[in-house]
N, C-alpha and C positions, 0 to 999 in steps of 0.2 A: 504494500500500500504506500501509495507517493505521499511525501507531505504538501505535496501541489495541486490542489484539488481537482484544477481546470486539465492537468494531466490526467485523470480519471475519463475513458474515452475517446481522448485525442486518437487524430491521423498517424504516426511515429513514419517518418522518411530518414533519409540518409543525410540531410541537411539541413538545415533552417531554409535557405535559398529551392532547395528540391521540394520542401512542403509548398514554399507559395506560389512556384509554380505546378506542381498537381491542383492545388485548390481550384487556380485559375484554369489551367487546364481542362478541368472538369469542369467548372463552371461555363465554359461556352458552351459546351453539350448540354448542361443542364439548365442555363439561364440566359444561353445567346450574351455572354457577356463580352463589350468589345473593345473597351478603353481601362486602360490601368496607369493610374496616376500615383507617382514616386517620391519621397524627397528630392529635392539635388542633392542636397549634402548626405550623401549614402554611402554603404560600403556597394563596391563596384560589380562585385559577383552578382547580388541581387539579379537587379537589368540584366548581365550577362546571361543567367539562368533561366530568365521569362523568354529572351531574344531566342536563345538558345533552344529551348521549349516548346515556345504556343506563339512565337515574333511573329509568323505568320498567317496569326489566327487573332492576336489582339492588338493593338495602335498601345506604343509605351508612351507616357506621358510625364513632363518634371513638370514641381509646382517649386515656387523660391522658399529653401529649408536650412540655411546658411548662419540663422543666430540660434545657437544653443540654449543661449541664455531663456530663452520665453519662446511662447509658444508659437508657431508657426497659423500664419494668417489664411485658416483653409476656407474662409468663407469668402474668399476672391478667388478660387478655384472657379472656374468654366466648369463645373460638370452638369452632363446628361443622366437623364437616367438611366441606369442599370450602368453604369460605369461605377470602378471600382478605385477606393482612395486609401492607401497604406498612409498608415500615421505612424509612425515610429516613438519607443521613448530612448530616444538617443543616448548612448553609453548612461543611459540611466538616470542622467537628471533632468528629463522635463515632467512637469504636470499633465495630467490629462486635459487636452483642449477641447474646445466646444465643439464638436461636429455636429451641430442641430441643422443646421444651415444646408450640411451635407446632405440629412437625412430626408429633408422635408422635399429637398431636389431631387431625391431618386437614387442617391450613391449606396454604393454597398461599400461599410465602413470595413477595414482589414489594418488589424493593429498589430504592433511589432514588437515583442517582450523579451528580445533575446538578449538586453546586457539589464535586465533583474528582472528575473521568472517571479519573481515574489513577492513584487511592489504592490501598494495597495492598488494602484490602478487595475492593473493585471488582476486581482482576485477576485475585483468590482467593478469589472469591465460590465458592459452592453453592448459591446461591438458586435456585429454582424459574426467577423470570423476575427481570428490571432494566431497570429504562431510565433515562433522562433525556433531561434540557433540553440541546439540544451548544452552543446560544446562549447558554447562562451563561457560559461560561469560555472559548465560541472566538468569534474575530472574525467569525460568517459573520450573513447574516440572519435565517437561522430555522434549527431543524430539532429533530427528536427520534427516538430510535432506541429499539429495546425487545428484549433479546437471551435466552437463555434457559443459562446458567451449566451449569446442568442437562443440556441436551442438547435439549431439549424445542422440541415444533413449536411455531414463532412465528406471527403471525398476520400473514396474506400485507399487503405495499406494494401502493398502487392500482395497477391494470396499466397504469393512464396515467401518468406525473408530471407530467402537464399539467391531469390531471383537477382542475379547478377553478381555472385556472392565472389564472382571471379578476383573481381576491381576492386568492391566498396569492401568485402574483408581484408582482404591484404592494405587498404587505406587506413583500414579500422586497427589493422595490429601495426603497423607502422607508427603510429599515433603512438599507442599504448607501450610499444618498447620506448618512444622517444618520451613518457610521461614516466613512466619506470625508472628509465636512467637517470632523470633528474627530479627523483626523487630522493635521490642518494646527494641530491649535487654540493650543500655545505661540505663533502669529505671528498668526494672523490677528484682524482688530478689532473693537471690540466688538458692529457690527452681525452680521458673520458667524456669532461667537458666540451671538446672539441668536436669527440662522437654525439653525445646528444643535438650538439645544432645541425652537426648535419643530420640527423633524425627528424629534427623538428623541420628543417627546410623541405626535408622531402614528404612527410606529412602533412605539411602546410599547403604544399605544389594542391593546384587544382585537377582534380581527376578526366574531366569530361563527363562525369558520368552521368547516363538520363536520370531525368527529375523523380521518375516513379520508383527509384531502387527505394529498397527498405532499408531502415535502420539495422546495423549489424547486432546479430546475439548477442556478444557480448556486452555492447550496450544498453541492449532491452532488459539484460539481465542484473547488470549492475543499476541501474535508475530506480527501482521500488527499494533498495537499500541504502540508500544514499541520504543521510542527515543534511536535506537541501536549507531549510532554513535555520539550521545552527549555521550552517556554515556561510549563508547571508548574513546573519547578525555579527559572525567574524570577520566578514570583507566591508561589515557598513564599520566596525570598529577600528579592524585598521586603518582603513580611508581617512577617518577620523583624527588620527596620529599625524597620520601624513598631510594634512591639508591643513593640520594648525604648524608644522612644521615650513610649508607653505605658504602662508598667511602673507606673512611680509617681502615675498620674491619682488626684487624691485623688475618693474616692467610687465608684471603678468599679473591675470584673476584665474582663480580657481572656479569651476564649474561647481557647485554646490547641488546636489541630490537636494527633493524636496524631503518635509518633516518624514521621519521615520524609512524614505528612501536608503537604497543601498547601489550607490553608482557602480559599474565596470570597472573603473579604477580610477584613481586620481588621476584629474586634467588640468591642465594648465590650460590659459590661451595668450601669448604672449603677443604684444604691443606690434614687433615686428619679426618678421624671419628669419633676420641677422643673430636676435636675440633667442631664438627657440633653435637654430642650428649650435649656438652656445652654449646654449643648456645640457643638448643633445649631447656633446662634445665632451664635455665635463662629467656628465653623470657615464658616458661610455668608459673614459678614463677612471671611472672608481667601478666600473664591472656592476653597473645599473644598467638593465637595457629597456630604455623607452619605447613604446609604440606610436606609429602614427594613426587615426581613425580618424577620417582614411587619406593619404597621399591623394590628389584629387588632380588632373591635368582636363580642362574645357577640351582641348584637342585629341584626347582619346578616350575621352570617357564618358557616358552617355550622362548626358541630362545636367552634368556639372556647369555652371559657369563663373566667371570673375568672380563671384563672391564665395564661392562651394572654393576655388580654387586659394583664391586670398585665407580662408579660416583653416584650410587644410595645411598653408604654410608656417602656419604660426601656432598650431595646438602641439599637445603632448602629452602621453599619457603613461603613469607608471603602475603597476600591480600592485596588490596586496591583499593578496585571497587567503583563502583559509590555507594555505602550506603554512604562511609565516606566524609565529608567533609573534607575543608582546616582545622578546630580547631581541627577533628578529625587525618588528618595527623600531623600537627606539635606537636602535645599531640602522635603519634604510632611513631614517627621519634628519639625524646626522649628516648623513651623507647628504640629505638633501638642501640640510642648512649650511654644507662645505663647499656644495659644487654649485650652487643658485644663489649666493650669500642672501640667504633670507635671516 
């Protein structure tokens, strides 16, 4: 039994990006649906995975989603009816926005939970449909789920979970050796070190693989075991460390989760780019490795522009999930007041 309620019943695919598109997929057979409206400021695979999918079945669409900070203006949205509008709660700290505006037009709402499955949004959703990524924030290999808040028929899991089990298992244990090995990682030396990333790069590589594979075994199997919200309350508390540690970074704000939220990780957005490639720079030389979400180029990348591009040059984001403890935080907190002088 999940501690995630809206888990109880969900789709379970091989991806977060693989669920939303089967939903949609299935949805034009079952509801003639023919426009899908995006962030710009998204991860990239998304679009890649609908294009890739149903491109020739559905019109993609970007609406402006470039400030983090507040919530995004979906009631200047152009939509039709039966056209469908993904909201996202960005690396976890926006509030639920008003889509009434949406709903009274005809859109079918489609929400995005995959950097905190656990937020109160997500538990008290009304959205039409949701899914996410469950690999953002849980330790398994892969997996993506797509539920219906609503009530509403979801679109059926492959009747095999093997069906393709070529590809998406050997992604699935690649994954899970490269979480393995650095598991070990405060001890072991720098060659092992050196094997984990390249575990993790090739785990990371996109597969190709179609939207309808299933979640592998071993992830279906690990997910009803999994103490998900202790270990949310340990990612909202370390976060917590690190963002009064943060506080005072001259030249950047930190993203702040709403009350009782539990963000992805700590974000910076710094001032200018000169000053987030310094950051970057410094925390790499004390063996901190930053993420960007997401590196954003208008000229390859669907639906991005000057401003998805502009915020994608200047954020920054560092972990602290349930691996690390309290010594583990006040020892990465340090580091953040040595290499950011905050």
């Amino acid at each position: 039994m999940t501690e995630l309620p809206w888990l109880e019943g969900a789709s379970l695919f091989a991806s977060g990006s693989g669920a939303l598109a089967q939903l949609v997929g299935w949805g034009v057979g079952q509801h003639a649906w023919r426009r899908v409206w995006l962030p710009s400021y998204y991860c990239p695979d998304v679009p890649a995975a609908l294009a890739a999918a149903v491109g020739h079945e559905v019109e993609l669409l970007a609406y402006p989603d470039a400030a983090l900070s507040r919530p995004a203006d979906l009631a200047a949205i152009a939509v039709e009816p039966g056209d469908l509008v993904v909201v996202a709660n960005q690396l976890g700290v926006r509030q639920p926005p008003d889509t009434s505006t949406l709903t009274v037009r005809g859109a079918v709402i489609v929400e995005d939970h995959s950097h905190d499955l656990g937020s109160a949004w997500a538990l008290a959703s009304t959205a039409d449909y949701a899914f996410a990524s469950l690999r953002k924030t849980l330790p398994i290999p892969d997996g993506g789920a797509v539920w219906s808040p609503a009530g509403r028929e979801l679109p059926p899991e492959p009747a095999d979970d093997h069906h393709g089990a070529g590809t998406t298992s050997k992604r699935a244990a690649e994954r899970l050796a490269a979480a393995l090995t650095r598991r070990g990682g405060r001890t072991i030396a720098t060659d092992d070190r050196l094997r984990f990333r390249a575990l993790a790069r090739v785990a990371a590589t996109p597969t190709g693989a179609p939207a309808h594979r299933g979640i592998s075994p071993v992830s279906r199997a690990l997910l009803p075991q999994m103490p998900v919200l202790a270990w949310r309350e340990r990612r909202r508390r370390n976060l917590a460390v690190l963002a009064d540690a943060a506080s005072s970074v001259s030249g950047a704000r930190v993203l702040v989760a709403p009350s009782g939220g539990a963000s992805f990780a700590l974000t910076l957005v710094f001032n200018a780019p000169e000053q987030r490639r310094a950051a970057q720079k410094a925390l790499l030389a004390r063996a901190v490795v930053p993420v960007v979400l997401w590196p954003l180029d208008p000229a390859g990348d669907w639906g991005a522009g000057l401003a998805d591009a502009d915020l994608s040059s200047r954020i920054l984001s560092i972990h602290g999930d349930q691996r690390y403890d309290d010594a583990d935080m006040d020892r990465l907190a340090g580091i953040l007041r040595g290499a950011l002088g905050s």
